[in-house]
C-alpha positions as CSV (number, residue, x, y, z in Angstrom):
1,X,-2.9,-67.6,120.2
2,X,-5.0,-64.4,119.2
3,X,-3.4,-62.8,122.4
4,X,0.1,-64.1,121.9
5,X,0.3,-62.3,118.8
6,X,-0.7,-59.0,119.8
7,X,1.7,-59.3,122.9
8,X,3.9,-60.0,120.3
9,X,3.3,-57.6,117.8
10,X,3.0,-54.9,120.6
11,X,6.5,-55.7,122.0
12,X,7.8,-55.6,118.3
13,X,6.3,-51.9,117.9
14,X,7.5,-50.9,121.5
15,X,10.8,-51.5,120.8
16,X,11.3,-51.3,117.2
17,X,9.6,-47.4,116.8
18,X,9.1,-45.8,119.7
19,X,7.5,-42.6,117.5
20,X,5.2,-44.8,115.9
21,X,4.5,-47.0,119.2
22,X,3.0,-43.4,120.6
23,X,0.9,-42.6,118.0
24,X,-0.3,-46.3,117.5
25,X,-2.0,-46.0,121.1
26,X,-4.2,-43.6,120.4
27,X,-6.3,-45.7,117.4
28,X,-9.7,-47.6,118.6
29,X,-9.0,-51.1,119.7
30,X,-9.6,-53.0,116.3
31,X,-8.1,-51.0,114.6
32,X,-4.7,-50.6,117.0
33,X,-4.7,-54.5,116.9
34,X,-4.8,-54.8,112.9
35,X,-2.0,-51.6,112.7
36,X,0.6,-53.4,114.9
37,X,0.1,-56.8,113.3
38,X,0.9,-55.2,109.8
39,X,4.0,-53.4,111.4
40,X,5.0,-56.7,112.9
41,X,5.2,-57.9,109.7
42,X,7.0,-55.2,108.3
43,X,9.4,-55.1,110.6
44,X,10.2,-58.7,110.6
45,X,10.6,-58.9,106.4
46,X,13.0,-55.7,107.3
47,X,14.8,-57.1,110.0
48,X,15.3,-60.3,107.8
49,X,16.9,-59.3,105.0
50,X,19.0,-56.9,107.0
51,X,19.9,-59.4,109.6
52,X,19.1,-56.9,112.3
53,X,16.7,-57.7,115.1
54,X,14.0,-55.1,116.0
55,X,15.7,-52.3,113.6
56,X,19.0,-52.5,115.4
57,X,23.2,-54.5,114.8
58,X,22.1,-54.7,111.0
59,X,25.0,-56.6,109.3
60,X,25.6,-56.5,105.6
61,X,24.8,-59.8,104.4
62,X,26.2,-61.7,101.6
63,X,24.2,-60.9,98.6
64,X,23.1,-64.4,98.1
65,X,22.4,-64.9,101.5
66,X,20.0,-62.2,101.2
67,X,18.1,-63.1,97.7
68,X,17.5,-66.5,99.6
69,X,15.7,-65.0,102.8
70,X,13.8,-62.3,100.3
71,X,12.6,-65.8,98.4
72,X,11.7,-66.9,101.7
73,X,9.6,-64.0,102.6
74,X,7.9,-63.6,99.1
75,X,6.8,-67.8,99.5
76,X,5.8,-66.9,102.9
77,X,3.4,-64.4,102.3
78,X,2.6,-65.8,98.7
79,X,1.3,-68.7,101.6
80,X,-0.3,-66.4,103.8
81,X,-2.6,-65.2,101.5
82,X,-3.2,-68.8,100.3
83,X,-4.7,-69.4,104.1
84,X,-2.3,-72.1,105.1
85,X,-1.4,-71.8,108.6
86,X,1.7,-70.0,109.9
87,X,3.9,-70.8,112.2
88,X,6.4,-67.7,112.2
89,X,4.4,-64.8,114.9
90,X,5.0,-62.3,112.0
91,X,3.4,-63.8,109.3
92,X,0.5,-65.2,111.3
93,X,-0.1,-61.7,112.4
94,X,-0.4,-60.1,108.7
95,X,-2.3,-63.2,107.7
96,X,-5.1,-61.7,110.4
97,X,-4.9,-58.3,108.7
98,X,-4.2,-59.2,105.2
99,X,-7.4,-61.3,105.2
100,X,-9.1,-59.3,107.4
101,X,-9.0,-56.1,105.4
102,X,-8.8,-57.5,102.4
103,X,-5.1,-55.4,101.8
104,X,-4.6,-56.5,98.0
105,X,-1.7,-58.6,97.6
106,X,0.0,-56.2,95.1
107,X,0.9,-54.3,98.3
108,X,2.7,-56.4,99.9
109,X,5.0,-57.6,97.2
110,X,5.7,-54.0,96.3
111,X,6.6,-53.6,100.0
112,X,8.7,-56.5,99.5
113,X,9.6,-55.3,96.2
114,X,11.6,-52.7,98.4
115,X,13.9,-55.1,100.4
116,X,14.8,-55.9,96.8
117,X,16.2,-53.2,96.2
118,X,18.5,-53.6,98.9
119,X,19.4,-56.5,98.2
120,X,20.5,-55.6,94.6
121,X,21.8,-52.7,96.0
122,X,20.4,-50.4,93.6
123,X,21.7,-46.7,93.2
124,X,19.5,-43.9,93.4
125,X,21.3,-40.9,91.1
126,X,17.9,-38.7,91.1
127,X,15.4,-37.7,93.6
128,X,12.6,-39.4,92.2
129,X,14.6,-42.3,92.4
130,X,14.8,-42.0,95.8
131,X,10.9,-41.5,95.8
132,X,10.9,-44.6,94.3
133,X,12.3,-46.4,97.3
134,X,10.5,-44.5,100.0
135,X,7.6,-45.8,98.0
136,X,8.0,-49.2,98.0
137,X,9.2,-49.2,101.8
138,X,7.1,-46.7,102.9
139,X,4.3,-44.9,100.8
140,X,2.9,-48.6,100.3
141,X,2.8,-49.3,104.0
142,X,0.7,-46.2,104.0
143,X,-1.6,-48.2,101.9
144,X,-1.5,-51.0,103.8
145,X,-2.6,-48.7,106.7
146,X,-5.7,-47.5,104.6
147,X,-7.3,-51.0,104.1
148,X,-7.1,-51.0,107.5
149,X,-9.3,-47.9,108.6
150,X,-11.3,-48.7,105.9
151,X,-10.3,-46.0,103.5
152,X,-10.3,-47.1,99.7
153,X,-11.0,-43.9,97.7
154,X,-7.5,-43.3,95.5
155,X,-7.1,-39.2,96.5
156,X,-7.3,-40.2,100.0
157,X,-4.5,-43.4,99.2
158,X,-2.6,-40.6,97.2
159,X,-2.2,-38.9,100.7
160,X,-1.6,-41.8,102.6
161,X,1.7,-42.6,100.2
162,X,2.7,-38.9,100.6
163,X,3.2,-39.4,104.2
164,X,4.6,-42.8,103.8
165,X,6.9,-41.0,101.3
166,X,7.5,-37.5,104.3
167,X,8.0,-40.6,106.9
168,X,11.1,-42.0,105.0
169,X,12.8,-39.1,103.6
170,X,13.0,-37.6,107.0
171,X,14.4,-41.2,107.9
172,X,16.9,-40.9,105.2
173,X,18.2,-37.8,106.1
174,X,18.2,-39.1,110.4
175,X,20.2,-42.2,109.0
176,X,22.3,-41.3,106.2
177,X,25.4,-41.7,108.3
178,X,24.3,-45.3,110.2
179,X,23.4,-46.3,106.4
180,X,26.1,-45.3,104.7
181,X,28.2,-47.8,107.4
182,X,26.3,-50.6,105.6
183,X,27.5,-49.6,102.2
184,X,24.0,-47.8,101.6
185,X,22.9,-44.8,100.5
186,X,19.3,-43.6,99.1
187,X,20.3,-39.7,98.9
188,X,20.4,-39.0,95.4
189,X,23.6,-39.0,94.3
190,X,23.5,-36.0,92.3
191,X,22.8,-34.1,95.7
192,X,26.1,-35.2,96.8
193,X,28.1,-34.2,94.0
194,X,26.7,-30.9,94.1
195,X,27.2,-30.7,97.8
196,X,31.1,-32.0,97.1
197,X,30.7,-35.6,99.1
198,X,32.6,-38.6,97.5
199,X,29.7,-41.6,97.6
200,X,32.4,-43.1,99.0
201,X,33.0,-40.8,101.5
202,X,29.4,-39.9,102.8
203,X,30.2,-41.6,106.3
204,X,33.4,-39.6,107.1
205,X,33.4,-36.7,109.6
206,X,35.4,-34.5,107.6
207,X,31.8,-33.8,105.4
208,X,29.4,-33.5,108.4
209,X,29.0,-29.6,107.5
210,X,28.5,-30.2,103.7
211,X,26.1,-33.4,104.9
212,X,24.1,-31.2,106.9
213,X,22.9,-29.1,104.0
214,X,22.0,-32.2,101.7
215,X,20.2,-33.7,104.8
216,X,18.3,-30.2,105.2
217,X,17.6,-30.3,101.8
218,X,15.8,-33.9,102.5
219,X,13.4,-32.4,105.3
220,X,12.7,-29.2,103.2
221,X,11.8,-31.7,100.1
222,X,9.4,-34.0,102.7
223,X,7.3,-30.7,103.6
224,X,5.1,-30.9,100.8
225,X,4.3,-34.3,101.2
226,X,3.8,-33.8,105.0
227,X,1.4,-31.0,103.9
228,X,-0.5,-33.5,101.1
229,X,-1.1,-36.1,104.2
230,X,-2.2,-33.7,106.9
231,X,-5.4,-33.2,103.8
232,X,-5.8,-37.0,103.9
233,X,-6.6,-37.3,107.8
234,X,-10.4,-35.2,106.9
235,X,-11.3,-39.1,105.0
236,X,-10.4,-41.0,108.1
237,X,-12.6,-41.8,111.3
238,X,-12.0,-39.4,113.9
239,X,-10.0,-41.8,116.1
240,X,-7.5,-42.7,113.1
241,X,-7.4,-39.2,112.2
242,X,-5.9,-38.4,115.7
243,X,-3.5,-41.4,115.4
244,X,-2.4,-40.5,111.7
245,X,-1.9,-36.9,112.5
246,X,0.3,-37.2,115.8
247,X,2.2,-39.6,113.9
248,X,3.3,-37.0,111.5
249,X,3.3,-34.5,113.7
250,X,5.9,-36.8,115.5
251,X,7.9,-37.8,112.5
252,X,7.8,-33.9,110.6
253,X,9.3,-33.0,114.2
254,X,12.1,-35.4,114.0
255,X,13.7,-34.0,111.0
256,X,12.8,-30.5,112.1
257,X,15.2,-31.5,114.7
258,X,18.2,-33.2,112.4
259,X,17.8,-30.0,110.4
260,X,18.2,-28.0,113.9
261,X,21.7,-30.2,114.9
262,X,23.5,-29.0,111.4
263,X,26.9,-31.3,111.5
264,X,26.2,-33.0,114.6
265,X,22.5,-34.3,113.7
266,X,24.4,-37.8,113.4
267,X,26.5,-37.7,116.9
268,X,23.1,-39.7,118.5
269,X,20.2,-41.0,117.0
270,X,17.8,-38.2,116.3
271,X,14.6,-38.5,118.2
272,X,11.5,-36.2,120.3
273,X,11.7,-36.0,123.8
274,X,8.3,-37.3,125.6
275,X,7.3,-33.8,126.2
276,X,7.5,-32.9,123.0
277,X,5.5,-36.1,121.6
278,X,2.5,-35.4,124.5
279,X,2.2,-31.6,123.1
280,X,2.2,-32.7,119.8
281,X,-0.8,-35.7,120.5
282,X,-2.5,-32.7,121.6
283,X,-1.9,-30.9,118.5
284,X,-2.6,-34.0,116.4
285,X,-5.9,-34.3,118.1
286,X,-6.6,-30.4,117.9
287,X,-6.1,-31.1,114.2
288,X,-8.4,-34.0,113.5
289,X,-10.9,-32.0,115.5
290,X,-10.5,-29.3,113.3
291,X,-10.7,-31.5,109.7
292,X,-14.1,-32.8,110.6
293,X,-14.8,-29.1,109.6
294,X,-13.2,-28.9,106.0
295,X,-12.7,-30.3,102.7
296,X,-10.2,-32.1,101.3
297,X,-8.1,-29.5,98.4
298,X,-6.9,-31.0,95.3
299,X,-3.3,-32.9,95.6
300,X,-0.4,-30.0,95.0
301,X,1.0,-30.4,91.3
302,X,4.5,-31.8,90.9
303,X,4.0,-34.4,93.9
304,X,5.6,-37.9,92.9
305,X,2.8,-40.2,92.0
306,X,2.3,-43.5,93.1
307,X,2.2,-46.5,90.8
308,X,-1.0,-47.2,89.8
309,X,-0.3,-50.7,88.2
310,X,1.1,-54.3,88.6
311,X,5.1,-54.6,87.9
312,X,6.2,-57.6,86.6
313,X,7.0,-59.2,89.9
314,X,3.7,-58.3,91.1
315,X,1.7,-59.4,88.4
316,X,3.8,-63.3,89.0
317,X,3.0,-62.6,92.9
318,X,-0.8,-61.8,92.0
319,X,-0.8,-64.9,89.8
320,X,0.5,-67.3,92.3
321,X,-2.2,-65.8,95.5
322,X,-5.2,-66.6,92.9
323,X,-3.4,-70.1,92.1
């Protein structure tokens, strides 16, 4: 069973990010296994409430539909953590981590917390309410990640949220078209007013030039945030810190490239060629070689800041793992 689901979690990762997949190989082998279990897991709550399979034919489901599989995935990890046994590949595999490395539940219901706001289909008018999203789908997986190589201090999980937060903005602005097919959109609205895009409107070819520029503005507004993370990777064992820093080396390089295609950034899915991924491993391992050799600076004012407490739904989740 124990090599059934890394098999599975491994063909999960393999096919569902090939960016991350690269980076993922370079961890130690503990640590590799626990990192594609949790993004298993991730994947499959994602894939769930988007009925998609591996990241890919999402289809807008009824809204109803989708509360009732969110449930589903809240009882199932409310159970996980409860050490009943699982039967689903996905949720065995982040029981392993979860318990393993002690990952407090709070993070996983805010990760959850994040599929709920699709499924409520919440509007994001400012940019820290799109920070707000990228948090809960991605800045807390960057926690997640930090149980994992067993960092704990919270200006080194600071830094692993900024890059969760670099990691989906530069996702936004590689998806906004494909998203806003689905009737979503996480650019802040008052970016597309200013840039002269109807919400309604932000698939249409006729705005690819106007698009371009608010997506450009996305990339330019992850570089801080890239720049925060790249301090964080001095905490982490040299290993990880090779892994963490191709991976956003990798990721920083994809929306370097949407901001390089101007209007046609959305004809084909955005990506890095595997040249391009192999020089940057060697830069990512040039630069945790270089950060046992420094200090980390203090966090740049201004950058969003996590949530440091319990919401509502978490403090419910929290009670009912202790239960």
């Amino acid at each position: 069973m124990s090599e059934a689901l890394l098999d599975h979690a491994t063909q999960t990762i393999k096919v569902g990010s090939k960016s991350f997949a690269a980076a993922a190989k370079l961890f130690p082998a503990d640590v590799r296994r626990s990192v594609l279990m949790l993004y298993a897991w991730c994947r499959h709550c994602d894939d769930v409430v988007d009925g998609q399979e591996l990241g890919f034919g999402a289809v807008q489901l009824a809204p109803d539909d989708a509360a009732e599989k969110l449930a589903q995935l809240e009882d199932q990890t409310r159970r996980a953590y409860a050490g009943e046994k699982m039967s689903d590949p996905a949720f065995a595999a982040f029981q392993e981590v979860a318990l393993r490395h002690k990952i407090e539940p709070r993070f996983a219901f805010d990760h959850l917390a994040g599929f709920a706001m699709d499924v409520e289909q919440a509007r994001y008018e400012t940019i820290d309410d799109t920070l707000r999203y990228c948090y809960h789908v991605a800045g807390v997986v960057g926690l997640m990640m930090s149980s994992i190589m067993g960092a704990s201090k919270p200006t080194v999980l600071d830094r692993a949220c900024d890059l969760g937060l670099a990691f989906q903005l530069t996702n936004i602005a590689r998806d906004i078209v494909e998203d806003a097919r689905m009737g979503r959109c996480y650019v802040p609205a008052a970016w597309l007013r200013e840039a002269g895009i109807p919400l309604d409107e932000v698939a249409l070819p006729g705005h690819r030039a106007a698009l371009s520029r608010v997506a450009s503005r996305l990339v330019d507004y992850a570089e801080p945030y890239y720049a925060s993370a790249n301090q964080g990777i001095i905490a982490l064992p040299l290993r990880s810190a090779w892994a963490i820093a191709t991976a956003r080396n990798v990721y920083r390089q994809i929306g370097i490239n949407v901001k390089a295609r101007g209007a046609h950034a959305w004809d084909e899915r955005v990506g890095t060629s595997r040249a391009t991924k192999l020089w940057l491993l060697a830069k990512g391992g040039a630069s945790a070689l270089t950060s046992r050799l420094r200090r980390m600076s203090a966090r740049a004012p201004g950058l969003w800041q996590r949530p440091d407490h319990v919401g509502a739904a978490g403090h419910r989740a929290a009670r009912a793992v202790d239960a």
